[in-house]
C-alpha positions as CSV (number, residue, x, y, z in Angstrom):
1,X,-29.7,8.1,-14.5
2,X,-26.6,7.2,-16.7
3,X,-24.3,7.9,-13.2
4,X,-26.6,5.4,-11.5
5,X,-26.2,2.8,-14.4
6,X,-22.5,4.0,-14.1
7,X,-21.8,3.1,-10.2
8,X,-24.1,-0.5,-11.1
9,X,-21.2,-1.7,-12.7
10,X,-18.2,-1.0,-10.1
11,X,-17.0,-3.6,-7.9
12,X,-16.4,-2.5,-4.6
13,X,-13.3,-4.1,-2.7
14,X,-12.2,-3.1,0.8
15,X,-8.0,-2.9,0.9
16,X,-6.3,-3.4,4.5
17,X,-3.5,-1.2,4.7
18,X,-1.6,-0.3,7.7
19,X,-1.5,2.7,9.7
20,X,1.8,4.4,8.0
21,X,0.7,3.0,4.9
22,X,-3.0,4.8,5.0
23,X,-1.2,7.7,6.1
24,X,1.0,7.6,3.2
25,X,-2.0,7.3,1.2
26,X,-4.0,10.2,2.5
27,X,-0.6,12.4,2.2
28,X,-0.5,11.8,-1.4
29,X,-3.9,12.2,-1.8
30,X,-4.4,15.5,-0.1
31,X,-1.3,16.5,-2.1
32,X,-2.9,16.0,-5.1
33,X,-6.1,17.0,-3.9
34,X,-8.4,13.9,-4.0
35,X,-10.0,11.4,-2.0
36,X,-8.0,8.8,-0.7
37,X,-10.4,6.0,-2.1
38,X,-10.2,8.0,-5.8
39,X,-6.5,7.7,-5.6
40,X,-6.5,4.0,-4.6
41,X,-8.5,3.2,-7.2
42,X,-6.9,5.1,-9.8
43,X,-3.9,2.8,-8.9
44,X,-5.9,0.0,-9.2
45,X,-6.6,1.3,-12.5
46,X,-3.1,2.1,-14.0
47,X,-2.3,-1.3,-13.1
48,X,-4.2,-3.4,-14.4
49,X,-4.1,-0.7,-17.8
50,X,-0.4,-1.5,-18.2
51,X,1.2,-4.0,-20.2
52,X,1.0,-7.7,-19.2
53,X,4.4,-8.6,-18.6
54,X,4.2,-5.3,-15.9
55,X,1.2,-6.4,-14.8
56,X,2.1,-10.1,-14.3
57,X,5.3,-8.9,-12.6
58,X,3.3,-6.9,-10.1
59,X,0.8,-9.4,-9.3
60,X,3.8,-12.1,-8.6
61,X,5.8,-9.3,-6.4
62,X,2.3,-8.8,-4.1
63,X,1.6,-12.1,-4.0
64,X,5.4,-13.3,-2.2
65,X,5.4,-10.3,-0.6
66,X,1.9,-11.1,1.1
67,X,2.0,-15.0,1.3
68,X,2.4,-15.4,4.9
69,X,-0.6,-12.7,5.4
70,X,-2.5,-14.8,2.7
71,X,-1.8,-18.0,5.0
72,X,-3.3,-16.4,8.1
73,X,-6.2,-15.1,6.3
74,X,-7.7,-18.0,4.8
């Protein structure tokens, strides 16, 4: 029961990555022997763990970096 009340409170949110960088993923993931999706989300986690100025710094980087893909999406 407290797993079920656990998994409740996760948000769930699908990442597009492309094929060398999903390969790159499942590499490091089968190096350190877990799921692809546990080691995404661990990263997910670490950053937004880290300090603010990092995590600021990082959000700004992803964000130019992915503007034009951001245009096209919306």
């Amino acid at each position: 029961m407290a797993l079920e009340r656990r998994l409740e409170n996760l948000m769930q949110i699908p990442i597009d990555l492309s094929d060398p960088q999903a390969e790159k993923l499942r590499i490091e993931a089968q190096r350190l022997g877990v799921e692809p999706q546990a080691l995404a989300a661990a990263a997910v986690v670490d950053l937004l763990n880290r300090e603010v100025p990092d995590f600021d710094q990082a959000a700004e980087h992803v964000l130019r970096k992915n503007q034009e893909l951001y245009k096209r999406l919306s």
